[in-house]
Structure formats: structure tokens, C-alpha cells
N, C-alpha and C positions, 0 to 999 in steps of 0.2 A: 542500421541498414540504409542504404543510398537509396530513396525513392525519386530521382530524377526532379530533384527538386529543384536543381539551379542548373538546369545543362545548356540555360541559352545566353549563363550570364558573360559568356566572352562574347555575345554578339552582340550585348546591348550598347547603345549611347550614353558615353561619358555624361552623367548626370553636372551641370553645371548650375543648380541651383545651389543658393551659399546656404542653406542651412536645413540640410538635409534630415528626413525624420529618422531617428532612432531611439527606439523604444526600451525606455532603462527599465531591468529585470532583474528579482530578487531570483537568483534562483535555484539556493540554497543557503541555509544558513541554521546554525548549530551553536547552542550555551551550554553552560556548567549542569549538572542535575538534570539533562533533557529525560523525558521519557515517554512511555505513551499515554493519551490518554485514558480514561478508566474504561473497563470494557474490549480495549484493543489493545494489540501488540507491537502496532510500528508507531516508533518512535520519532520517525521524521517529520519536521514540520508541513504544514499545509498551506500551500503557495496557492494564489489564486492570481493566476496572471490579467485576467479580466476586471476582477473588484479591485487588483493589486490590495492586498492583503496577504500576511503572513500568519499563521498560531501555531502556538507551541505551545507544550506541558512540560512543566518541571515538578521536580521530588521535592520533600522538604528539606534537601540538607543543605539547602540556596538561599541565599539571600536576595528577593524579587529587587528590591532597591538597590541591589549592588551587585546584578548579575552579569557574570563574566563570558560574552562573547569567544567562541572557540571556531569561526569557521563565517565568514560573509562573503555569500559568491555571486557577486554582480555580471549582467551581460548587459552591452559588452563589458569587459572587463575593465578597460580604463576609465569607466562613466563614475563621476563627481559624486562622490555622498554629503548629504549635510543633515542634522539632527539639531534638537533644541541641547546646546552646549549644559545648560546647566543639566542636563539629564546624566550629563559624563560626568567619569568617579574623576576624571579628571583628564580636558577636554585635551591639553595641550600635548597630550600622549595618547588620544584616539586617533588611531588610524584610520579615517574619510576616505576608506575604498575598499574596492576586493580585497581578501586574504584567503587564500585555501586551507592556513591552518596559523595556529599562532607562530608554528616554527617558520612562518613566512614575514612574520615581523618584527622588528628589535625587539632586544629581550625587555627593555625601558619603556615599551610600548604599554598602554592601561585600557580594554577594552571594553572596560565596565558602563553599564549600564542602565538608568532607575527605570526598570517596568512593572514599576506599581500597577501603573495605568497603563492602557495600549500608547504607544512612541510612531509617530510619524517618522521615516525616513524618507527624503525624498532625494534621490536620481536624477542629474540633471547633464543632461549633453543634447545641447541646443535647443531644449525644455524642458522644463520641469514635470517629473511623476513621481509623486507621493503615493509612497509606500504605508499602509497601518497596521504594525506588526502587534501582537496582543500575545501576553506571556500570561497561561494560566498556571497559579499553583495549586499541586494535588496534596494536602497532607492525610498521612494515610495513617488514621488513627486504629485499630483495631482492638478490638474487645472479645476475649476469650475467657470464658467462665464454665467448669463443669455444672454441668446441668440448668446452664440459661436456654429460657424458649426465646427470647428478642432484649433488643436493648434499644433504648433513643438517645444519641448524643446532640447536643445542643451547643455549638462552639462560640455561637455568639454570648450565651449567657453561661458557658461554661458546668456545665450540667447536664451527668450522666446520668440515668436510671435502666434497671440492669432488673427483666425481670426472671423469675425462677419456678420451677415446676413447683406446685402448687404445695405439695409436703417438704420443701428444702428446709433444713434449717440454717436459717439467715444468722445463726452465730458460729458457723462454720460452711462459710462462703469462701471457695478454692476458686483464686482468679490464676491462671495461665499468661494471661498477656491484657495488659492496659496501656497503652502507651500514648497516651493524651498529651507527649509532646512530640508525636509524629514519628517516623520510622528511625530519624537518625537523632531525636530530642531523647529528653532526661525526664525523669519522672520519680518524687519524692514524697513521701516515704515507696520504696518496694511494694508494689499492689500484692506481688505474689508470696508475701509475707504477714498481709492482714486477712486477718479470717473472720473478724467479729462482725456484723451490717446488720445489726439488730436495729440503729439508728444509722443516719449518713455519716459518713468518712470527709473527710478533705483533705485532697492530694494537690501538691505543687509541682506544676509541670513548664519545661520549658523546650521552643523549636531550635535547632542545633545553632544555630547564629545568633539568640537569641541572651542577654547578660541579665535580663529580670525575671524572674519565677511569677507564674498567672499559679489563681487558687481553683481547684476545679472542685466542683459537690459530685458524690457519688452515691445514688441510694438503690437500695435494693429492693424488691419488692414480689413475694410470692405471686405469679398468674393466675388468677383465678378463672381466666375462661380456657386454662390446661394448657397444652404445651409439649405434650409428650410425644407426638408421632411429627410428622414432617409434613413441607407444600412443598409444591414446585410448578414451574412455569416451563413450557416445551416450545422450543424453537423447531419446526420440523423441514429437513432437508429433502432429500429424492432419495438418497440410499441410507439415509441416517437421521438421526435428531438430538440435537444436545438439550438437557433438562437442567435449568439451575433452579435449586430450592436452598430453604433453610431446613435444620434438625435442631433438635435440640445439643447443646455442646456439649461433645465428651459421648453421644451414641452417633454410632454406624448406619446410613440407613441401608436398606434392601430397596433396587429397583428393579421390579419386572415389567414386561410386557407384550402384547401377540396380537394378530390381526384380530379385528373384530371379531370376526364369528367362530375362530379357531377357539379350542378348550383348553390345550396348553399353553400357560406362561414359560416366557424366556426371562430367566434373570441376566442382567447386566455384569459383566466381566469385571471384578477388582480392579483388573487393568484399566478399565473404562469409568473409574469413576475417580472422582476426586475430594478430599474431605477436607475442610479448611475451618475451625473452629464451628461457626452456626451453620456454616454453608459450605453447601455439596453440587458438583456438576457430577452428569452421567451423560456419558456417549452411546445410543442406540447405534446399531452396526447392523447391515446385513437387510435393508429394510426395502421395499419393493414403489418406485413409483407411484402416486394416483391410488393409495390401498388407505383407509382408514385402521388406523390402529388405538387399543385401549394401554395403559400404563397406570402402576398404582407406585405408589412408594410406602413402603413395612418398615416399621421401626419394633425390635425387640418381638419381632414375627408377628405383632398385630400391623395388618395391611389399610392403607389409608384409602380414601376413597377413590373408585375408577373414573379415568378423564379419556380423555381421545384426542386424537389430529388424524390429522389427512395429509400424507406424505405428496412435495410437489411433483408434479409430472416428467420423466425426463426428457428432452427435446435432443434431437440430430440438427448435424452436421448439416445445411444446404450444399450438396454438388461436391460431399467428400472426398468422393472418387474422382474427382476434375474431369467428369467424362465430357462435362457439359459445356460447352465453349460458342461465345458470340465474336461480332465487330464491335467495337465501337469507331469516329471517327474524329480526327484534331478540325479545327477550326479549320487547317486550308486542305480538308478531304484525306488526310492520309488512314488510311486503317489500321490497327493496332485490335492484339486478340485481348478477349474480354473472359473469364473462367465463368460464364453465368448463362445461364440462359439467356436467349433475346424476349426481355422486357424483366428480366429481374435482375435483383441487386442485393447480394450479399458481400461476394468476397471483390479485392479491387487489387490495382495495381501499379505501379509507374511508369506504364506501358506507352501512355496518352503523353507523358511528356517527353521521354525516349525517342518515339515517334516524328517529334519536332523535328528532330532532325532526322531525315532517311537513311542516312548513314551511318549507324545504330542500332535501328530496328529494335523488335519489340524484347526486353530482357526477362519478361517472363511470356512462357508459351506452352502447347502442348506437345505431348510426345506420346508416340505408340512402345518409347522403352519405357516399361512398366512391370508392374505385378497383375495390373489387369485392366482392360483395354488403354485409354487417355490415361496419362498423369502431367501435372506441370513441373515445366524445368525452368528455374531460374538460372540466367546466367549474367556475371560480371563481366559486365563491358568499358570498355575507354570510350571517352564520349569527346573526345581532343582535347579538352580542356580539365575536364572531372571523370571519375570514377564513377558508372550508374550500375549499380548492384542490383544484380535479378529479388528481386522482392513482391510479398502475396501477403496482404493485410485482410482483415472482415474491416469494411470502410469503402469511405472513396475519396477519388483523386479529383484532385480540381487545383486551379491557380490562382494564388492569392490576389487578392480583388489591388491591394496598396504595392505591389510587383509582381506585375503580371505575366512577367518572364519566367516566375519561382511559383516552383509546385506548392499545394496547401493539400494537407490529408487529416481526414476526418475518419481518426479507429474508433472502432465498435459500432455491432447490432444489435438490436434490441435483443434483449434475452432472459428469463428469469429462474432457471433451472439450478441445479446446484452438480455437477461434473466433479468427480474424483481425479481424473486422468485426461490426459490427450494420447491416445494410440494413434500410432500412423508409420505408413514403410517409408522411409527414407535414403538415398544415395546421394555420396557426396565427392566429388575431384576438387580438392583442396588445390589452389595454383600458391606460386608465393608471392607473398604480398608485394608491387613494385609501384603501388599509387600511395599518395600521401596528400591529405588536403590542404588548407592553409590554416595555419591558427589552431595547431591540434593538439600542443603541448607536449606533455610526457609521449603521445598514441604513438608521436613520431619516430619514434623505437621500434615502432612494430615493423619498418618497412627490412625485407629480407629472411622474416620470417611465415612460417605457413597460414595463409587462410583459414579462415574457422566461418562455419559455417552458426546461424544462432535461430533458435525455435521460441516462441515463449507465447504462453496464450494466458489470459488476465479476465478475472471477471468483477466488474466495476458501477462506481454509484453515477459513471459518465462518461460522454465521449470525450477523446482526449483529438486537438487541435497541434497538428504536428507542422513547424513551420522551418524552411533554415534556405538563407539566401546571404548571399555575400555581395559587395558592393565597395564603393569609393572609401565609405568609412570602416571595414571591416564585415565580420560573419556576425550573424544572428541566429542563434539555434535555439527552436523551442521543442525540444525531444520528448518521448515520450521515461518517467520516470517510474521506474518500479516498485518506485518505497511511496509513491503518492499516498496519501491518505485517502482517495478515494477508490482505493486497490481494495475488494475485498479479499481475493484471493489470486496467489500468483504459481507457476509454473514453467521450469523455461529446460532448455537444453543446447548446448555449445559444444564443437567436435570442428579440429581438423587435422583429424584424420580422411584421409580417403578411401574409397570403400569403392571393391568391385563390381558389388552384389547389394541389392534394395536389404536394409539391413528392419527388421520391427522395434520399435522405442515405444516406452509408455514413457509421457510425461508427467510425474506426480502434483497435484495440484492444492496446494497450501491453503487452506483458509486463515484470516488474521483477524477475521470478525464476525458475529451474528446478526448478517445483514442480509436482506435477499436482493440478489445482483438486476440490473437494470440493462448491461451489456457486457456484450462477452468480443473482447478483443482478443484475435489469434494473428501472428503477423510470422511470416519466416523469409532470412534473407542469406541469400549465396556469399554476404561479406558481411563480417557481425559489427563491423566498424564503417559502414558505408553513410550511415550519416553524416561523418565526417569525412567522406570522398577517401577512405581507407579501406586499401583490399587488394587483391591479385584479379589481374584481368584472366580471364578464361575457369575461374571457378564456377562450379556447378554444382547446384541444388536439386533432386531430384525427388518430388513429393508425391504419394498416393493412398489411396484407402485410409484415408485422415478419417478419425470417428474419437465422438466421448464415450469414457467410459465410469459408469456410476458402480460404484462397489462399494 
């Protein structure tokens, strides 16, 4: 979305200083075996533009010391890399810059890597910033055993013990899965072919790159403080709650639960649960804000002890309805409308830099076409030189302190609720697209086809610093990314189509971790490529009765 970020850079003065700052950016970058970290499901690395640092997870079926680069995306683009050479599998065929993908560099190209250890890259166009990229590996050993209550593995000393309900007989121990050389290693003798652990076992296991076999000890050992029903641990949301415990391997558990003072239990739906060798997650559904509830877990119909939470509170929307509308004013007096009450601050806009020039005027505003009284309308404007795209963030607007011509936006409001949805009526006049920014690569395809309008609202471990100005040495975009790792959960919706009539959308809202959220970013913009000054003049966003919905 174009938030009038650079609409004064055709007025400014030729900067004639020889060595102008710009700020080299990792701001993407992708290896062999990436994946997520444990616990979560995006896999994309975590950039921190400010510590400059990068991390990332990989699988075991990598080689840390010889891990092959698939994707290094510097801004700007033609900025200098340089790394400690002996690091390279072999320096004379790294590639020392951007690449969008390996099919972007000879095929003789070697883009290996030793990250043993965290690796310095450091970016230099007209100084130096060092980058500290750190490659963690996950191997993921698992251990499956009928009728184990827990196991302890020990990788450094190589030593498993494996305990069992308290009557097993340890000379007919049924192992399912041991895979002590990690999900894609080898492992010798067959676990699921020895039965006898009356004494320890020794198994030889190796990680998939790996040409020497390690000896691993296995012992087994009846539980003697029992073992047989299940724990668990409750994360509890606004309309739900996920429960990770352990069972014992090879039983089912039963989870029920009900508000406190109610006499019926609800069990949890098959659908909603999940069983994975010792351990089990369960999805509570259907659950009420601010209500304390009790939950047991049953194993073999005897019920394990009753615990409790306190589901979190759900929170609204400030000024849903956009009924609510201020001034604000620019530096040299001009007015610009504000969707907030006068003296608060939730939602914000690009209105203040639009403004700058009066001949523009504000690109987002209110309107009495509606579903009911005010709603706001964004619209895509020409700004003479750039594209400024009607746009409505939770944030604010301000101009960056090191170019003060170029807008700086600060998304997200405090918030710690947990929302299933974003519901809200929407109308949209799709124009075709006839702006194109500079420096926008493949996007630049897009010009001559339809406007699309884009919604997306994110709930997060931080505010996200939105920055993008262009100048003598080229663009600098710091956008906002949706696979960030500090995304707990995302939601979004894109249409261009045009529509006569305020049309009703839920937008469904993904969670990707068991985190409770610190802010909640909602942003929607009349040109879904406006940050790159990409869009149709004369499109129209038309927003109202914006509300969360927990279900």
C-alpha cells in the first residue's frame, strides 16, 4: 500500500554530498533443510533490521558446515557482500551479492557455507554494516514405545533411558520409532526388531551426511512412581484453548471440560485433538471470554485430576464504524482528516503527507456512502510524480528523522486478546492499473491490468517500522513482511473485482504459535502494490462496521 511516503521527493535538492548514507539490508535469505523453529510453523528466517542479525532453523538432512545457500536478498540490491572466505566451500565461486534464487546464478556458482558458528556478513556501499547470521540445527530424534510413561535422551553422552508402566515386561519391549540418527539418519540394528531390555541394548546410529556410526546406550526401566493416566499444560485463548500434555504411548487420552460452576462436562472432538506417540494436543472450541473453566484428562475412563484457567477477555475495535473523525495539521498549517477522536490515537493514515502538497488532498476520508452513518474511503491518487494510495493502518504517521521529505509509519496497537476473524462491509471501484514505480522488477507487468484492492490484519510480538524513500543512489524499502517471525498470527484478503454494493467479508485469522499477542496490526489499502508507487489512479476502497470476531 502507498502511504505517501516519498511524495516530496521530486521537490527536494540534489543531494551533493560524495558519500551518501545507505543502509545495506539483509532482507531475505533462504538455505537447504530450512524449517521452523520447534514449537512454530514459519519457516522463514528472523531479520532484525536494527541488531542487524539474521536466524534461521534447519532439519537434520544438512550439513551445518557445508550448508548451501538458496536465496540472498540484499537492499539495495547492488550493495557489496564480503564474508570470511575460508568459510566458503569454495570462495572463488561465491557469489558476493544479491541472488533471488540459485537459477539466478551460473550453474558453476558454489554457495556453500560453514555455519557451525554464527558468520558475519557484512554490506558495504559507502560503509560498512555487518550482518550476524546464526544457523540453528533441530535434529529431531523421536522416541516411540508401546506403553512408555517418559524417556530422557542425552545426545551429548549418547544415552537413552526409556521408562515403562510399572508391570511392563522389559523382555518384550515393542519400540515403534527410535531414530537416534535424526529424521533423515540411519540407525543399526532395527529398534523395531529388538524386543529383549532386560539389560541395555547398543545401537549404532548415524545424521544423513554423516560417514561414521556414534554408539548410542539404551535402557529401559519400569516407572515406579506409575505412569498410566496423562498431564497436560493449557494455553488459554478468548474463544479457545490448546492443551499440550503427554500419555502414555500406545493409549488414547479423553479430554473434557466446562465452565466452573456448570455440572456437565464437554468432551473434546476427535477432530480437535491430536496424538503423536507420548504426546497429545487438544483444541477447546466454543469457549466464552473472562469465564474461568475446569478441564481433566481420562485415560482408559479413569479421569485425571481437575485444573482451571481463565479464558482472556475479548477487546473491540476503537472507532469500527469510522463514525469518529478529527483534524490533524502539517507543519506549514494545512488540515488533513484524522479517523480518531480529537485527542486519541488508534488508527492512522497517509493523509499528513498527501497533505504536503494541496493539490492531492487527503487520500483517505470520510463518506456518508455507507452501511451506516460515516465510513472511510480510500482513494488512489497521482501525486505528479508518484502514486499515493488511499490507505488506514492501526499506527501512525510521522517523517523519518534521516529524510525528512519521506514518510515513516509505525503499525501496531497495543493489544492482547486473541480474535478469530476480522468482519467488516466493504466496497471496492477497481481502476486499471497506469502507475508503475521505479525499481519494481517483475511488479512491472502489472501495469494495464486491474487494481486489487488488499486487507490484512496481524497480530504480533511488535511494532513493525515501515520505511521507503528513493533518492540519487536508488529506493530503500523497509515493508512490512508477513512470514516475519514475529507474526503470531496472520489474516489477509485481496479482490479486484469491483462491486456496486458494500459487500460483508470475514477475514479468517491464522495462528502460527502459542504466544499471547502484544499488538494488533490492521492496515487496508485502495492499491495492494502501492508501496511500490503501483496502482490505478481513481480506485476506491470503501470501509465500514469493521469489528473482531472470536468464535
Amino acid at each position: 500500500m502507498a502511504l505517501a511516503l516519498a511524495l516530496l521527493t521530486g521537490c527536494a535538492i540534489e543531494n551533493d554530498i560524495p558519500y551518501p548514507e545507505v543502509n545495506g539490508l539483509i532482507t531475505d535469505i533462504a538455505v537447504e533443510g530450512q524449517r521452523a523453529a520447534e514449537g512454530e510453523t514459519n519457516a522463514a528466517a528472523t531479520i532484525d533490521n536494527t541488531a542487524r542479525t539474521v536466524t534461521l532453523y534447519v532439519n537434520d538432512s544438512v550439513d551445518v558446515s557445508r550448508l548451501r545457500i538458496t536465496r540472498l536478498a540484499l537492499n539495495p540490491t547492488d550493495v557489496e557482500l564480503t564474508l570470511d572466505s575460508a568459510l566458503c566451500d569454495d570462495a572463488e565461486r561465491f557469489p558476493f551479492g544479491h541472488f533471488a534464487s540459485l537459477d539466478s546464478v551460473p550453474a558453476s556458482a558454489n554457495t556453500r557455507v560453514d555455519f557451525s558458528s554464527p558468520v558475519t556478513f557484512t554490506l558495504r556501499k559507502y560503509a560498512d554494516y555487518p550482518w550476524k547470521v546464526t544457523v540453528n540445527q533441530i535434529i529431531q530424534r523421536d522416541i516411540e514405545v508401546e506403553g512408555m510413561t517418559r524417556h530422557v535422551l542425552d545426545a551429548d553422552s549418547r544415552t537413552v533411558i526409556i521408562y515403562m508402566e510399572e508391570d511392563a515386561d522389559l523382555s518384550d519391549v515393542r519400540i515403534t520409532k527410535l531414530n537416534l540418527g535424526g529424521e533423515y539418519g540411519e540407525v543399526t540394528p532395527d529398534p523395531t526388531t529388538m524386543r529383549d531390555f532386560t539389560s541395555s541394548r547398543t545401537f549404532y546410529a548415524r545424521l544423513s551426511w554423516e560417514e561414521t556410526w556414534s554408539d548410542w546406550k539404551v535402557f529401559v526401566y519400569p516407572d515406579t512412581g506409575g505412569g498410566s493416566g496423562a498431564s497436560g499444560d493449557v494455553f488459554p485463548m478468548t474463544s479457545r484453548a490448546i492443551i499440550n500434555g503427554s500419555v502414555t504411548s500406545g493409549r488414547t487420552p479423553t479430554v473434557e471440560y466446562k465452565e466452573q460452576n456448570a455440572s456437565t462436562w464437554q468432551t473434546v472432538d476427535e477432530k480437535n485433538m491430536e496424538v503423536k506417540g507420548g504426546k497429545f494436543t487438544a483444541t477447546l472450541t466454543g469457549l466464552t471470554g473472562s469465564t474461568t473453566y475446569n478441564y481433566r484428562v481420562s485415560v482408559d475412563g479413569v479421569p485425571g485430576a481437575e485444573q482451571s484457567f481463565t479464558t482472556v477477555a475479548a477487546a473491540e475495535l476503537p472507532n469500527g464504524g469510522f463514525e469518529d473523525w478529527s483534524e490533524g495539521y502539517t507543519q506549514s498549517g494545512n488540515a488533513f482528516q484524522v479517523p480518531n477522536k480529537a485527542g486519541e490515537a488508534f488508527w492512522g493514515t497517509g493523509n499528513e503527507g498527501s497533505m504536503t502538497m494541496e493539490s492531492i488532498g487527503n487520500v483517505t476520508y470520510p463518506t456518508s456512502e455507507s452501511v451506516s452513518g460515516q465510513a472511510a474511503l480510500l482513494e488512489s491518487k497521482w501525486a505528479i510524480l508518484k502514486l499515493a494510495a488511499g490507505n488506514l493502518f492501526t499506527g501512525e504517521f510521522g517523517f523519518d528523522p534521516d529524510h525528512t521529505l519521506d514518510g515513516l509509519l509505525t503499525f501496531g496497537r497495543s493489544f492482547t486478546s486473541f480474535p478469530t476473524a476480522l468482519r467488516l462491509y466493504y466496497k471496492y471501484t477497481s481502476a486499471t492499473i497506469d502507475k508503475i514505480g521505479d525499481n519494481v522488477g517483475d511488479l512491472a507487468s502489472l501495469k494495464g491490468q486491474p487494481d486489487m484492492c488488499h486487507i490484512y490484519i496481524a497480530l504480533t510480538d511488535k511494532q513493525y517500522t515501515i520505511k521507503n524513500w528513493s533518492g540519487n543512489n536508488g529506493n530503500y524499502r523497509q515493508l512490512f513482511d508477513k512470514d516475519d517471525s514475529g507474526i503470531i498470527a496472520y489474516g489477509e484478503f485481496i479482490s479486484d473485482e469491483s462491486t456496486s454494493s458494500f459487500q460483508q467479508i470475514e477475514i479468517p485469522i491464522e495462528y502460527r504459535a502459542n504466544r499471547t499477542p502484544k499488538y494488533i496490526i490492521i492496515v487496508a489499502s485502495s492499491s495492494r502494490y502501492g508501496d511500490y508507487y503501483i496502482g490505478g489512479v481513481g480506485s476506491k476502497l470503501w470501509l465500514d462496521e469493521m469489528e473482531l470476531v472470536y468464535e
